[in-house]
N, C-alpha and C positions, 0 to 999 in steps of 0.2 A: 779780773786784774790779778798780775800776781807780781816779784819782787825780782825776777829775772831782767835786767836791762842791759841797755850795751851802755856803759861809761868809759869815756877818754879811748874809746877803738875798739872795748875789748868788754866780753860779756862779762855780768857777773849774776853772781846769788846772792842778792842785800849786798852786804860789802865786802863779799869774797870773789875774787876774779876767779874765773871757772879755771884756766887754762893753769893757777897757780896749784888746784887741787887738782888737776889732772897730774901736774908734774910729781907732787909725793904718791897718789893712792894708785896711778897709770889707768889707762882707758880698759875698757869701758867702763863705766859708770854711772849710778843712780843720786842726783844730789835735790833733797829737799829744803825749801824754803820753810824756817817756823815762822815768821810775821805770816805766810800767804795762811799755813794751816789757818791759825790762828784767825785773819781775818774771815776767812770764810765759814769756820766754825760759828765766830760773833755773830755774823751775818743771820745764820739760821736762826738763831737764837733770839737775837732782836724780834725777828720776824717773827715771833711767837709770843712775845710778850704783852702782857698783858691776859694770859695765859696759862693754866696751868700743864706745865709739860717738861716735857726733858728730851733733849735731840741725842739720840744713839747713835755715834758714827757705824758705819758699815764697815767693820776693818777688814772685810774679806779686797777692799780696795787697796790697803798697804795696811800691811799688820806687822811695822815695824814694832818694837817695846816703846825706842824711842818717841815714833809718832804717838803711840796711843800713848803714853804718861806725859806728852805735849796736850794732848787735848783733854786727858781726864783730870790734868790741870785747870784747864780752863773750866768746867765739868760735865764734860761730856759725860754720856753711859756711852755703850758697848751694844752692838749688834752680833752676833757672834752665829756660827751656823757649823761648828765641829766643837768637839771635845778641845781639840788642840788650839781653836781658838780662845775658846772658854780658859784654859789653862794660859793663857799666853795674857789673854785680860789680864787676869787675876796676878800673875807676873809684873805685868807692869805698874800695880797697884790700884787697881780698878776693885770697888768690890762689889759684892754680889750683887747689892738692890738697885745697882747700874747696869746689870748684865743683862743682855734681852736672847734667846737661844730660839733661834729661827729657823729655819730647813726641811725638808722632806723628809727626811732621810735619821733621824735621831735614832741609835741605837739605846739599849736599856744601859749599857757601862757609861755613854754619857749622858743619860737621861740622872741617873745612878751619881755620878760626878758632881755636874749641877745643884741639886737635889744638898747632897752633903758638902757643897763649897757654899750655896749659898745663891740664889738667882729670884731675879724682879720679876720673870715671867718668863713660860714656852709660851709661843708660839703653834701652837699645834696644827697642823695641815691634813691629815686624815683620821677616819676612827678607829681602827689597829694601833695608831701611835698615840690616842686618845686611850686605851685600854691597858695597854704596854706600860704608858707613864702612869697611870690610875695604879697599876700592879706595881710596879717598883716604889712610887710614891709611900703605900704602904707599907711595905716592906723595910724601908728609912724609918716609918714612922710621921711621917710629915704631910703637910696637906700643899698641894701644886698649882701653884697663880697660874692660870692660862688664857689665854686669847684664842678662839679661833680664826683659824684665816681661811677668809669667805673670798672664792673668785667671782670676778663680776661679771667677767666674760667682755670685758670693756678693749678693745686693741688700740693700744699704747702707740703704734704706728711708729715701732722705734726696731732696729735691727730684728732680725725672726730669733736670731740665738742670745737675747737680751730680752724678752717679750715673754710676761709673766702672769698678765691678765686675763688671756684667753681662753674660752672654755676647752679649745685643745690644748693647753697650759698642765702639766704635772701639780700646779701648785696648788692646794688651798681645797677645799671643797666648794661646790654648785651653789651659788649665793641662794638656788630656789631651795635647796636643799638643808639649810640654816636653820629652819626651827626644829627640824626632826637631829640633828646633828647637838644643837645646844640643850635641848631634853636626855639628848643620852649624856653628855656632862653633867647636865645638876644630878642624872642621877648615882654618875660613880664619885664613890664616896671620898675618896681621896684628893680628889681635884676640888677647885676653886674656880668659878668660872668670873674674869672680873672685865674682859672686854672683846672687842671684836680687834683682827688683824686684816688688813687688806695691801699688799703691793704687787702693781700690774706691770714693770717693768724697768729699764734702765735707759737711761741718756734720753729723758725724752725734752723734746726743745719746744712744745705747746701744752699749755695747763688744761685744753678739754678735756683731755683723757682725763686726768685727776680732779675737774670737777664734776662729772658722770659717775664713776666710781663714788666718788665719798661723797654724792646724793642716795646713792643707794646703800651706803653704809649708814647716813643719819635714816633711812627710813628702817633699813633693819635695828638698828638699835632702835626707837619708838616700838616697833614690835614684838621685840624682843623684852624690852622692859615690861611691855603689856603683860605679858606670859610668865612675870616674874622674875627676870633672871637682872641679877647688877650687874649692869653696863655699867662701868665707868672711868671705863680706859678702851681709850681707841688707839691704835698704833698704823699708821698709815704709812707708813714704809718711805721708800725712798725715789730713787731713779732721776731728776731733774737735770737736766744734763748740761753738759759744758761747751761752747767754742772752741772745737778741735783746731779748726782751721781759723785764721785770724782777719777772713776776708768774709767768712760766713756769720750770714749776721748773729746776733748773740740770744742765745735761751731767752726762758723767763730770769728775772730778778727773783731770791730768796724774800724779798718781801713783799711782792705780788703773789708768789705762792703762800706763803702765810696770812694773808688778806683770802685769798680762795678758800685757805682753812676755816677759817674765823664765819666764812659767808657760810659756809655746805655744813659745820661740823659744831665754830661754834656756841651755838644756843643750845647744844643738849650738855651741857656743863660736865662734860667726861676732862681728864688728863689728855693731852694729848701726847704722842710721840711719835715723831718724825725719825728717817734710820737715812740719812745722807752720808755717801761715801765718796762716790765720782766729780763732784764738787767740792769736796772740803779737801780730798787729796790729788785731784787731776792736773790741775795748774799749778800745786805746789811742788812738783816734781819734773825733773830733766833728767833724759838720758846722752849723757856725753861720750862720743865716741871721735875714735881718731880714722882719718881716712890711711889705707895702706898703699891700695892701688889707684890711678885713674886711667883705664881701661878702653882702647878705640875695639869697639867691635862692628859686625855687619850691619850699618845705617843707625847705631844709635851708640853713647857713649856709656859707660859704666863707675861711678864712686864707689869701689871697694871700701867697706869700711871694718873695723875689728870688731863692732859691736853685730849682734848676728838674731836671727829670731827666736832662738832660745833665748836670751836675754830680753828681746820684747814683741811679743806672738800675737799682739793685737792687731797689724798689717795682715799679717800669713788668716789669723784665725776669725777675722772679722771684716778684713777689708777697710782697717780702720784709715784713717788721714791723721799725721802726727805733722806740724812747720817744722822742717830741720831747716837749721839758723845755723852759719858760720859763727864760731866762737870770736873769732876777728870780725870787727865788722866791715861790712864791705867799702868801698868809698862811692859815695854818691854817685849814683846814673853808671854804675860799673856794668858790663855787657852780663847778661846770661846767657847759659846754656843748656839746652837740657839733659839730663843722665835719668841712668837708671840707678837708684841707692839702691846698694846688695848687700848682704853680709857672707857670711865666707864658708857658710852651711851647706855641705852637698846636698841642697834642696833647691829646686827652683820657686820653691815659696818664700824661699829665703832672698825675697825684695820685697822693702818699706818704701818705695817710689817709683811711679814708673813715668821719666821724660818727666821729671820734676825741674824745673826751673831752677839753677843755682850758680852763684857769682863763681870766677873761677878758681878752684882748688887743687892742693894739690898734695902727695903722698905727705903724709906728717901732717895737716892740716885738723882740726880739729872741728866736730859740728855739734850741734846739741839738738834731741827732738824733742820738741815742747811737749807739754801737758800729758808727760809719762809718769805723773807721780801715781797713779790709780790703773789696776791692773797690768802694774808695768814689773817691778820684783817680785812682787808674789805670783807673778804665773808664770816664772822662767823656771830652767833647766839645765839641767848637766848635759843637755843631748850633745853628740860629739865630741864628749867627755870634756864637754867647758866650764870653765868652773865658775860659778855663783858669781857675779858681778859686785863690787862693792856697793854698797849703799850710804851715803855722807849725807850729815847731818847741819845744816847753815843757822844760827844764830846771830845776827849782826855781823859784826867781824869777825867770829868764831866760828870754823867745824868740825866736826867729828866724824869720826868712820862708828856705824852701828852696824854695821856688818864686813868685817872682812871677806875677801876675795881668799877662798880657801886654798893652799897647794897642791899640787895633782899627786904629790903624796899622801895628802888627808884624804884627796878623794881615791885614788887608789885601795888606800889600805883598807877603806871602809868595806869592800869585798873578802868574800871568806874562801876560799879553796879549800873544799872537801879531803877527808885523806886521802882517798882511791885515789883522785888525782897529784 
């Protein structure tokens, strides 16, 4: 569900008509819904009650300021997997024993960062990054909550470039591998070993996968406890995915997954935490664009539109499916046609549609693709030297721009020209 509807003809956000915020902010555009955050954050959270736990959003999904101090409102923690998201937390006022620091990839300056701002756990994924943090940890002075994260070798059965379980997977160490990996943690002295970490992918739309895995996570923790070490915090990551398409039937429900929890996880009395991102931000986000051109080319038709694949790269990069919806709504049993949606990038990747079905349109016409709120502004770009798309922020009848649309003289200047030249 989310808060985008068509009333009296015309789309809106809760109670802001799209077309009204197009006309001050201009096309394109990123507009989120707070009720939908909001509800779907609830959502998680129900799901786990009776429980002790805390749900981390994933902001690597929209790491606006304004969405995360929306939800650390509510009280979400923090999934975070850069330094700069760590900082961007901590910005929007999230603090430390909220913050969860996840990734492969941790160098010692944000290891070093964390550390001295303040964090509820690494995540640790290999034993060079287990040695690295052990060595700076001391260096702080300080002892380092960790989790390691065990792969289960479990496939997720969800896109190849979103699939994180697998033993050919960069992530995590060899679940066979876990008791010799958890021995070398109790034995550096700086760390703090207090649970296991396991996520095997993203958008996944059947719970087998995640009851496989975290059967084999409550068996390694029993054995692991055997051998000494305090389990007790399990962090089971995220990935449950959304209804792209509004014809395709819908995921699991957040509290069928939490019922899954409860069955695989729990009766060994750990914390539990959950890191959902693609759900709590996917449907609460629209990308609104204006069409420029409608285009007759050889045997198929073309909707030029201003918003383009730097602006949102999940089509180009993933072969994603987004609904574009006329901002007007169509009138009952109106004819379609089919186009190809493009955007205006000298790339031929640069099309979100191909022979997509749509009422008819025409230049100045307005569309919106649904369920952009989640890896929709955080993985765009300048390419084509276009500039950042605005980002607007819907409360009830109120919104806000959280991100302005920069000028091509901000971005210009940002370049340095050497003297020789």
């Amino acid at each position: 569900m989310d808060h985008f509807l068509y009333k009296n003809g015309a789309l809106f956000a809760e109670d802001v008509a799209i077309a009204d915020i197009a006309a001050t902010v201009g096309t394109p555009f990123y507009v989120y819904s707070t009720a939908t955050l909001l509800r779907h954050f609830t959502l998680f959270d129900e799901a786990l009650a009776g429980m002790d736990h805390l749900v981390c959003y994933a902001m690597k999904a929209a790491s606006n300021q304004a969405i995360l101090k929306t939800l650390a409102n509510a009280g979400a923690g923090m999934d975070v997997v850069s330094g700069g998201e760590y900082l961007r937390a901590k910005a929007a006022g999230v603090p430390g024993e909220r913050i969860v620091f996840s990734g492969v990839g941790k160098t010692a300056d944000e290891i070093r960062l964390a550390l001295t701002g303040g964090i509820r756990q690494f995540n640790v994924e290999s034993e060079p990054e287990m040695e690295v943090l052990n060595r700076v940890a001391g260096e702080v002075g300080v002892m380092a909550p960790i989790t390691i994260r065990v792969n289960p070798d479990v496939d997720a059965k969800t896109h190849a470039k979103i699939a994180t379980g697998k033993s050919e997977n960069k992530f995590g160490i060899p679940i066979a591998r876990a008791r010799e990996v958890y021995a070398l943690a109790a034995s550096l002295e700086n760390l703090e070993v207090i649970g296991i970490d396991v996520h095997i992918g993203s958008q996944l739309t059947d719970l087998a996968p995640f009851e496989l895995a975290y059967q084999k996570v409550a068996e390694l923790t029993e054995m692991l406890r055997s051998e000494g070490h305090n389990i007790c915090r399990l962090d089971l990551g995220g990935g449950l995915g959304i209804p792209y398409a509004r014809s395709n039937e819908a995921p699991p429900l957040p509290i069928d997954y939490g019922k899954l929890i409860e069955r695989t996880v729990g009766h060994l009395g750990c914390e539990i935490e959950i890191e959902p991102g693609r759900l709590i931000a996917g449907n609460a986000g629209c990308m609104v664009s204006e069409v420029i051109y409608v285009k007759s080319g050889e045997g198929r038709d073309f909707l030029i539109l201003d918003g383009a694949m730097n602006d949102l790269i999940r089509p180009a990069m993933y072969e994603a499916h987004h609904d574009i919806v006329p901002v007007i709504e169509p009138a009952p049993g109106a004819e379609q046609t089919p186009y190809d949606i493009v955007g205006p990038v000298c790339e031929s990747g640069d099309t979100f549609a191909k022979q997509r079905l749509m009422p008819p349109l025409a230049a100045g016409d307005l569309v919106a693709f649904r369920s952009a709120g989640a890896y929709g502004a955080v993985m765009s770009s300048e390419y084509n030297t276009r500039p950042l798309i605005p980002e607007v922020l819907v409360h009830g009848d109120q919104y806000a721009v959280i991100r302005p649309r920069p000028t091509f003289d901000e971005i210009i200047n940002r370049d340095t020209i050497p003297e020789w030249l």
